[in-house]
C-alpha positions in Angstrom: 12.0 -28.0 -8.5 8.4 -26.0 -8.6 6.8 -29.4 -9.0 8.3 -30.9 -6.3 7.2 -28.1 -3.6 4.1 -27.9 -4.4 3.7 -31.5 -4.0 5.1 -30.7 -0.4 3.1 -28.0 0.3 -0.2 -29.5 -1.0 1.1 -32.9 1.0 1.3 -30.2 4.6 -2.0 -28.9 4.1 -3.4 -32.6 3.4 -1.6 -34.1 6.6 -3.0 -31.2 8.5 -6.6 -31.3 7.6 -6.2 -34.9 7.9 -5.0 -34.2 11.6 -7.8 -32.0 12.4 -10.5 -34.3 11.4 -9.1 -37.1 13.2 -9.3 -35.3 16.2 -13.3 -34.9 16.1 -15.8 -31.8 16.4 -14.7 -28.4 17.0 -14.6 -28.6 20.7 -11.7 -31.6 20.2 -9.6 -30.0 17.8 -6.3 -28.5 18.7 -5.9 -24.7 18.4 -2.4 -25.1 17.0 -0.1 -28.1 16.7 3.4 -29.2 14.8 4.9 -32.3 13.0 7.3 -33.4 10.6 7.1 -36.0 7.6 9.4 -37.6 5.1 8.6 -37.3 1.4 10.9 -38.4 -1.3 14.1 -37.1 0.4 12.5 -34.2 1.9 12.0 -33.7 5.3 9.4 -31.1 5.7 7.9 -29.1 9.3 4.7 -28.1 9.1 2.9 -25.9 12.1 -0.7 -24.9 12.0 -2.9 -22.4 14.2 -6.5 -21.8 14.2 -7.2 -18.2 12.4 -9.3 -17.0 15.7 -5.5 -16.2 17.0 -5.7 -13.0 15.2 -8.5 -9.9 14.8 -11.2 -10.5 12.3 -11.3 -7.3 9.7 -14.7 -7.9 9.5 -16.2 -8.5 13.2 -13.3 -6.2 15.7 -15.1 -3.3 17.4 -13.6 0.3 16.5 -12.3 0.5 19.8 -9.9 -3.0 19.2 -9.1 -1.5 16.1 -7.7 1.7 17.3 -6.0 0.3 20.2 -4.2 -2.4 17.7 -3.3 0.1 15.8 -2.0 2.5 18.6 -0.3 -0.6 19.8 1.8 -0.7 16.4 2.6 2.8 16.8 0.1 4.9 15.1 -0.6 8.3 17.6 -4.2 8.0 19.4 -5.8 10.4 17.0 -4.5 8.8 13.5 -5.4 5.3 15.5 -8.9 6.3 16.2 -9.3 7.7 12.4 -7.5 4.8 11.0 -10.0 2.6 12.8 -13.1 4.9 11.6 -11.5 3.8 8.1 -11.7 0.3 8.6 -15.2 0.7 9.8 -16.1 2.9 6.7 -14.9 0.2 4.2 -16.8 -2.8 5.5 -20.4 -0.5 6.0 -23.0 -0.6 3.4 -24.4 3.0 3.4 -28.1 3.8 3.2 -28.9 5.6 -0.4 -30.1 8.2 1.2 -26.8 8.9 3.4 -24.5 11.6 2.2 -21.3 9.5 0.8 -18.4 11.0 3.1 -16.9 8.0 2.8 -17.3 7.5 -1.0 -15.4 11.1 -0.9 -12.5 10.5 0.4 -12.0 7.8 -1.9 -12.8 10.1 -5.1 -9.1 11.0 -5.7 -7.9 7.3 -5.2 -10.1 6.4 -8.2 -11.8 3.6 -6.5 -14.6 3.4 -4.0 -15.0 1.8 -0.7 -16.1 -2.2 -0.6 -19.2 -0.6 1.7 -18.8 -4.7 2.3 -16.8 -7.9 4.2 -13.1 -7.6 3.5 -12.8 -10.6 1.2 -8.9 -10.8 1.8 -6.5 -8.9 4.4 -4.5 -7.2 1.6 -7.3 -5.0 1.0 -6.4 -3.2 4.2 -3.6 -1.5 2.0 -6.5 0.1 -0.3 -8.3 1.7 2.7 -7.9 5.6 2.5 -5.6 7.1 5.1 -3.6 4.2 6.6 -0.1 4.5 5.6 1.6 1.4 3.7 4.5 1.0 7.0 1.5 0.7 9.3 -0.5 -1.9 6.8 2.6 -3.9 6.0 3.2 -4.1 10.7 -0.6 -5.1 10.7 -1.3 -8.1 8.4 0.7 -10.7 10.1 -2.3 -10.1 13.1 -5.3 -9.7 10.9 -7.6 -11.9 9.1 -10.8 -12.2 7.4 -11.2 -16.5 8.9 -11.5 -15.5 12.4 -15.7 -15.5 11.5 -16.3 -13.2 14.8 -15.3 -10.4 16.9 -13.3 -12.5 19.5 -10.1 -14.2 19.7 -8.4 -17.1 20.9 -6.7 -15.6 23.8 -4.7 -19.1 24.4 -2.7 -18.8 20.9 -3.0 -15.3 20.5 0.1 -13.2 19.9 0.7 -10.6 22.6 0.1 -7.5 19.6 -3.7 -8.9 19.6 -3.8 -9.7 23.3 -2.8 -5.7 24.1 -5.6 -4.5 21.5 -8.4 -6.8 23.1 -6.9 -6.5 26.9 -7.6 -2.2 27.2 -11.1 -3.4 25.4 -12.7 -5.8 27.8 -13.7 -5.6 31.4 -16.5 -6.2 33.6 -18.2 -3.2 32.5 -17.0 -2.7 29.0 -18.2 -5.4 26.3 -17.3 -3.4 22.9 -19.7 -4.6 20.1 -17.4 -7.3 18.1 -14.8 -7.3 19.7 -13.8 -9.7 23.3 -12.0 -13.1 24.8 -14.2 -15.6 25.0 -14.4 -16.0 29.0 -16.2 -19.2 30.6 -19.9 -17.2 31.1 -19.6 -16.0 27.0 -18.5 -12.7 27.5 -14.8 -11.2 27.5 -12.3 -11.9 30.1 -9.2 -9.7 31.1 -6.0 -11.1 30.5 -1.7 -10.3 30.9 -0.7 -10.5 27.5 2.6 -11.5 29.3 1.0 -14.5 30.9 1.4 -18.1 29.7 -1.4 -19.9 28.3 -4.1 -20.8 30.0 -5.1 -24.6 28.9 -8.1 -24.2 30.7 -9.2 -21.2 29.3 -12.4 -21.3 27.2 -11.6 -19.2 23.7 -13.0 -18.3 20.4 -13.1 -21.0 18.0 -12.2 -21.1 13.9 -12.4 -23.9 11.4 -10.0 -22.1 9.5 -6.6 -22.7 9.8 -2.8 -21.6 8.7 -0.6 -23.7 7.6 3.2 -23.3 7.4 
C-alpha cells in the first residue's frame, strides 16, 4: 500500500542520515555507501551518494557547462549558447543594464530567475535548451553540490569529461574544478578507477535511493 512505502522510504532516508552521523565530521563521512534492512516483510536496498558527484547549476563555470553539454550531444556553438543561458538565468542584472536576457524570455511569458536555481527542473524553463537535451542532463545536475567542484571519486564519467577539458595546470575556470591535494583542480581519465586517496569536493547533502 501507499502507507506502507512511505513508511519504507521515510525508514531509508532515516537509516542513512543515521549512518552518516555515526560516522563523524565531514572529513569521516563516506561519499557513497549501500545496505539492506528488513521491515515488516520487506526487504528494502537503499544506496546513497554525496550530491558533490554531479555539477552544481549554480557554481559550474560556462566553460563546464558547455563542454557537459557538448558531451551530451549538443553542437559546440548551441553548447556554448546553451551554457550563456544557464549563466543568464542565475545572474541578477544591474537596473541600469539593457535586459537582453529578460527578452528572450518575453514570448515565453515568464522572466529569468536573475537568481540560484532553487531546484534542477527549472533547467527545462531556461530559453533555448531543447526538452531531449534537459531531460539527458538532470540525472548529472544539482542545485546540493554548494560549489563549483566535484567529487571526482563518485563522479559519473558524463561529469568527469565536462570538468576533465576544463582543468589543467594553467586553466582554473572560475566555478568550476576537482578538488586536487594543493586546492585547485586536478586532471583526471574519466575511464580510470577511483582514486581512494584522492582528495575531492565535499557535500552534506545526499541522495537517497
Amino acid at each position: 500500500t501507499d502507507l506502507q512505502n512511505d513508511a519504507l522510504v521515510s525508514a531509508g532516508v532515516e537509516l542513512t542520515a543515521y549512518q552518516l552521523i555515526l560516522a563523524g565530521d565531514d572529513s569521516k563521512r563516506p561519499a557513497q555507501g549501500a545496505f539492506h534492512f528488513r521491515m515488516d516483510d520487506a526487504n528494502v536496498g537503499v544506496t546513497f551518494i554525496s550530491e558533490a558527484a554531479r555539477i552544481d547549476l549554480n557554481y559550474a563555470s560556462k566553460d563546464v557547462l558547455a563542454t557537459f553539454f557538448a558531451g551530451l550531444g549538443a553542437n559546440k556553438d548551441a553548447a556554448n549558447e546553451d551554457a550563456e543561458r544557464v549563466i543568464g538565468w542565475r545572474t541578477k542584472r544591474p537596473p541600469t543594464s539593457s535586459d537582453d536576457e529578460g527578452a528572450r524570455y518575453a514570448a515565453l511569458g515568464y522572466s529569468p530567475r536573475e537568481s540560484l536555481f532553487t531546484h534542477v527542473d527549472e533547467l527545462a524553463l531556461v530559453a533555448g535548451l531543447s526538452p531531449a537535451l534537459v531531460d539527458r542532463a538532470l540525472p548529472f545536475v544539482t542545485v546540493f553540490n554548494g560549489s563549483g567542484e566535484i567529487d571526482a571519486n563518485i563522479a559519473s564519467s558524463e561529469v568527469m569529461l565536462a570538468y576533465k577539458k576544463n582543468t589543467g595546470p594553467n586553466n582554473d575556470p572560475l566555478g568550476g574544478g576537482m578538488a586536487s591535494s594543493n586546492g585547485s583542480p586536478t586532471d583526471a581519465d574519466p575511464s580510470a578507477p577511483a582514486k581512494s586517496n584522492l582528495p575531492a569536493a565535499k557535500s552534506p547533502c545526499y541522495r537517497v535511493q
